[in-house]
C-alpha positions in Angstrom: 0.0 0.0 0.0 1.7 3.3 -1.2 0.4 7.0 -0.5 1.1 10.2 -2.0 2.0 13.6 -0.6 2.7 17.1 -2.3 5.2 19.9 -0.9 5.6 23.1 -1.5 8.4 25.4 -1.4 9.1 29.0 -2.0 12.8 30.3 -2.9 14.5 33.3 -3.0 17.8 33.8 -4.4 20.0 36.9 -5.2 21.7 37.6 -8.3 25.1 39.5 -8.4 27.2 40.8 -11.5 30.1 39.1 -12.3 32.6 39.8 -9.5 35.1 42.0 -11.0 33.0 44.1 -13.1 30.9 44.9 -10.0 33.5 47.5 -9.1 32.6 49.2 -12.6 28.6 49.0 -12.5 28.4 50.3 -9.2 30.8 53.2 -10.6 28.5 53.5 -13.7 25.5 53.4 -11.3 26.3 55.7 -9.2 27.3 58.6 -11.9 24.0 57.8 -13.0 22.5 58.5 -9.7 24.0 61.9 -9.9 22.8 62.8 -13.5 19.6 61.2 -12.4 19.1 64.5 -9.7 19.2 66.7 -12.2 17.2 65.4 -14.4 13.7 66.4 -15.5 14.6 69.6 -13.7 14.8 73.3 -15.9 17.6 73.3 -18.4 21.2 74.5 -17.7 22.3 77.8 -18.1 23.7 77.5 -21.4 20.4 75.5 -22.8 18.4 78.2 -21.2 19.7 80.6 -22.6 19.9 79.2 -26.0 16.2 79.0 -25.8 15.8 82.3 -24.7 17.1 83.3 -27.5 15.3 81.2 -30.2 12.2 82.5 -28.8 13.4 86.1 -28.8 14.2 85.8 -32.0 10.8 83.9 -32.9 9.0 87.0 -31.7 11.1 89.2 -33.3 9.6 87.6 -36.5 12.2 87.2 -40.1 13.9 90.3 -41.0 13.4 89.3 -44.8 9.2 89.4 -44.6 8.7 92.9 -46.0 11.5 92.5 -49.2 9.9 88.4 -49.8 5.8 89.9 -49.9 7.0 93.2 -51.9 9.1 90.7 -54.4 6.2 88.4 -54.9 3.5 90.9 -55.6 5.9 92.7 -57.9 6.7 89.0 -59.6 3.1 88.4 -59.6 2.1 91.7 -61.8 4.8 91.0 -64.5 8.6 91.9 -62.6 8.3 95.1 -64.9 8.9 92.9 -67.9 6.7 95.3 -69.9 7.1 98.2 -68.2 9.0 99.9 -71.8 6.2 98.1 -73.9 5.0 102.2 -74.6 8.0 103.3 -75.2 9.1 100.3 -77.8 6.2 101.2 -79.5 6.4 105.2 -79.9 9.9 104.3 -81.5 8.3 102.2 -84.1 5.8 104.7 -84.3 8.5 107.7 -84.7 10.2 105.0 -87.6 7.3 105.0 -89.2 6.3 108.7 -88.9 9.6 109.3 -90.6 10.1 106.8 -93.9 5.8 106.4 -94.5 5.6 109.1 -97.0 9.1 107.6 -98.9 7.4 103.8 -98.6 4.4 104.4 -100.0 6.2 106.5 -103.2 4.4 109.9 -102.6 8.0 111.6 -102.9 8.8 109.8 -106.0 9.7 113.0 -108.0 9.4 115.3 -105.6 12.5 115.9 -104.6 13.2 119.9 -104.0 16.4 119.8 -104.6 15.8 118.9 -107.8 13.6 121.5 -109.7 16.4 123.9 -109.1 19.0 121.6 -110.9 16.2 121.3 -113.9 15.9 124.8 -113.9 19.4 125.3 -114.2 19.6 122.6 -117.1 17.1 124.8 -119.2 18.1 127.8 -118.6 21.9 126.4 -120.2 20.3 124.8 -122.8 18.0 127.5 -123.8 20.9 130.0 -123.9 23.2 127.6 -125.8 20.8 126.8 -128.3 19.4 130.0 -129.3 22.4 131.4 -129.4 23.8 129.2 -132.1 20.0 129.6 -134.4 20.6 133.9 -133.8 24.2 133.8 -134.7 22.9 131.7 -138.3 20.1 134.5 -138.3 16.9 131.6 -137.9 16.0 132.4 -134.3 12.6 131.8 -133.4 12.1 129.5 -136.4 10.4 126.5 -135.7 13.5 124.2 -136.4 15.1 126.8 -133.4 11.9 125.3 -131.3 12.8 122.0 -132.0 16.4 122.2 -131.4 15.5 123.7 -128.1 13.3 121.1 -127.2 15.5 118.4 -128.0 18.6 119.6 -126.1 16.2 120.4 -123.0 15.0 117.0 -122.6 18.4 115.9 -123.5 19.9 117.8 -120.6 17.3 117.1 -118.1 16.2 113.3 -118.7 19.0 111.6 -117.2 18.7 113.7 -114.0 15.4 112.8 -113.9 15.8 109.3 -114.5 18.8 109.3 -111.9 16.3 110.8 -109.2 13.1 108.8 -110.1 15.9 105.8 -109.5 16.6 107.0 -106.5 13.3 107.9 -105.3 12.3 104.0 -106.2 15.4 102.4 -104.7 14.9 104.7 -101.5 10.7 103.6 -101.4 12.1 99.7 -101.0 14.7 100.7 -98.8 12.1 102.1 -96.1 9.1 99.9 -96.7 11.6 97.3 -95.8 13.3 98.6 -93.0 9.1 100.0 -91.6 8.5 95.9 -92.3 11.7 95.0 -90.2 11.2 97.3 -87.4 7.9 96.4 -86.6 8.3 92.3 -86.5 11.6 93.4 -84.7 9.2 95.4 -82.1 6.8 92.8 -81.8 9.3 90.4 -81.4 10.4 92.6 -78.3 6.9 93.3 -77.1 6.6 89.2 -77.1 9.7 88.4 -75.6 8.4 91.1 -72.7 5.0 89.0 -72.6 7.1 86.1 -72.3 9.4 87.3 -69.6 6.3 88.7 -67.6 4.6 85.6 -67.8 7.7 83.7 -66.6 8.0 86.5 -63.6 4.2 85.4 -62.9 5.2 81.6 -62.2 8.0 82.5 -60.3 5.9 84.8 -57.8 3.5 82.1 -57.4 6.8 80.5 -56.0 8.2 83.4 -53.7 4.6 84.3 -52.8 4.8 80.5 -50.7 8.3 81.3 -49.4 6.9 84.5 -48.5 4.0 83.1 -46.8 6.1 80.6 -44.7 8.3 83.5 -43.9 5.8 85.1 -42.2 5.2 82.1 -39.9 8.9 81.6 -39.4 8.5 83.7 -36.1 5.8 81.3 -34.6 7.2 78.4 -35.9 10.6 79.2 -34.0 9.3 80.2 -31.2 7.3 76.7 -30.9 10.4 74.9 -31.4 12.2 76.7 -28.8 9.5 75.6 -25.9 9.5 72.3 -27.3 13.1 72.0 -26.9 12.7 74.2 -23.5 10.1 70.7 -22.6 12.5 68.0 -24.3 15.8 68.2 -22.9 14.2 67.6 -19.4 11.9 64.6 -21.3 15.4 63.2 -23.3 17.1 62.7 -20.0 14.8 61.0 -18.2 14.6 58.7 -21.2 18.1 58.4 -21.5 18.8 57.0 -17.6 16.3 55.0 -18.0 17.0 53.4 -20.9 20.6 52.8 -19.2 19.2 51.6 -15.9 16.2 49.6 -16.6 18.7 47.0 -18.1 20.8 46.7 -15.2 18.1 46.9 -12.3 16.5 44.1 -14.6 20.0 41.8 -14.6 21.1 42.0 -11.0 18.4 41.5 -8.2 16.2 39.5 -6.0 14.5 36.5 -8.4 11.5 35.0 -5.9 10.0 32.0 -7.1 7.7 29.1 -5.8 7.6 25.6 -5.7 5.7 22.9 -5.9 6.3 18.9 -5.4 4.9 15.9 -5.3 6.1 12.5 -3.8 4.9 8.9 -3.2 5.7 6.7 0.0 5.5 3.0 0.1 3.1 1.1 2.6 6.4 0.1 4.7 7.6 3.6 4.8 4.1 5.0 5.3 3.9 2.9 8.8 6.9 3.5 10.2 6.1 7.4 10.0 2.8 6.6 11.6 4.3 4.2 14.8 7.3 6.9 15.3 3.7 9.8 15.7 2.4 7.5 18.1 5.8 6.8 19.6 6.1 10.2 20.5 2.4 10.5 22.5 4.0 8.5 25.3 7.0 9.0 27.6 9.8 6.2 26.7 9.2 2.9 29.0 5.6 3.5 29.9 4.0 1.4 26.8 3.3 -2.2 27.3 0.7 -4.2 25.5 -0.9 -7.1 27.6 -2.5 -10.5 26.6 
């Protein structure tokens, strides 16, 4: 006949670093210890003042607010990129004002200069060939008349020719240069278009700088307390991400128990007799027949 009892038992044991680095931990632990005073508490002088200072200049707002909003707005209507276009075009209007009247002809012939130089001709001619029909006594005939006819638009064709040349060449000349100033003024007015609308796409850009710019102050200044609540916050992280480690490596492990064991029959009544044993005092038992 066997029986069967259970135990239990609850242990404790205590767990130390490694003997010769204990020396160093406790070192370690109890510069830690120190730090860990000060920790959480306002920041140092230097760090204080640091902060002071970012939020000072937070307040102050950025120096460069009033030049980025006046840059935008003035990239925005154009940079000035067509800020001559009036002027371009009174010079092409000036051009034209000047070489219209040869373009179109109407001073084909009309020279000034040149009726005096006809005039001139005539008057040679005239004297040159009446001269020569009085001196053979037949002035004023009519072969006299033709003979002066003939030598006066002798004398005064080629000049006229010359000049009506001229007067032609001089018509191209400006029509072309009226036709080449004004696709070269366009061109100008275009490129100005062009630049203005390129100044427009780059204020849309400044005009965002400019806009963050004005929130740089308040920005800064919310970094500054943030950093004036974080160095307090990183400290205490930092210990305890060094101490939490070691508390959780060296210290008291309590744990508990439990057994269970089985007793033969023999064993069983020899633990029973040495209970009843014990209930009386040695050499006072007897058992009688």
């Amino acid at each position: 006949m066997g029986g069967t009892s259970k135990t239990t038992q609850t242990q404790t044991s205590q767990l130390s670093p490694y003997e010769p680095a204990a020396g160093t931990l406790n070192g370690i632990l109890g510069n830690l210890s120190t730090i860990a005073g000060g920790a959480g508490t306002t920041p140092n002088t230097a760090q204080t003042s640091a902060i002071n200072q970012l939020s000072a200049n937070g307040a102050a707002g950025s120096p460069f607010t009033s030049a980025m909003t006046s840059g935008a707005l003035g990239l925005l209507n154009g940079g000035g990129a067509t800020k001559n276009d009036a002027a371009i075009t009174s010079n092409l209007n000036d051009y034209k004002g000047l070489l219209t009247s040869t373009a179109n002809g109407s001073e084909v012939g009309a020279n000034s200069a040149l009726k005096p130089q006809l005039d001139q001709i005539t008057r040679d001619v005239t004297d040159q060939v009446n001269g020569a029909w009085a001196a053979a006594g037949r002035d004023g005939s009519p072969g006299n008349a033709q003979a002066l006819g003939r030598g006066i638009a002798a004398g005064v064709a080629p000049v006229i020719a010359a000049q009506y040349n001229t007067d032609k060449t001089n018509q191209l000349n400006a029509a072309s240069s009226l036709y080449n100033a004004g696709n070269t003024t366009y061109g100008i007015l275009n490129g100005n278009n062009a630049t203005a609308n390129s100044n427009i796409a780059s204020g849309t850009n400044v005009a965002s700088a400019a806009l963050n710019n004005e929130n740089w102050g308040a920005n800064a200044t919310l970094q500054a307390e943030a950093q004036r609540a974080g160095i307090p916050l990183s400290q205490y992280q930092t210990l305890l991400g060094m101490i939490s480690p070691v508390a959780a490596t060296f210290g008291q492990q309590n744990g508990t128990a439990t057994g269970t064991s089985t007793m033969s029959g023999a064993q069983q009544f020899a633990t029973i007799a040495q209970g009843i044993g014990s209930l009386w005092p040695k050499g006072n038992i007897s058992f009688g027949m």
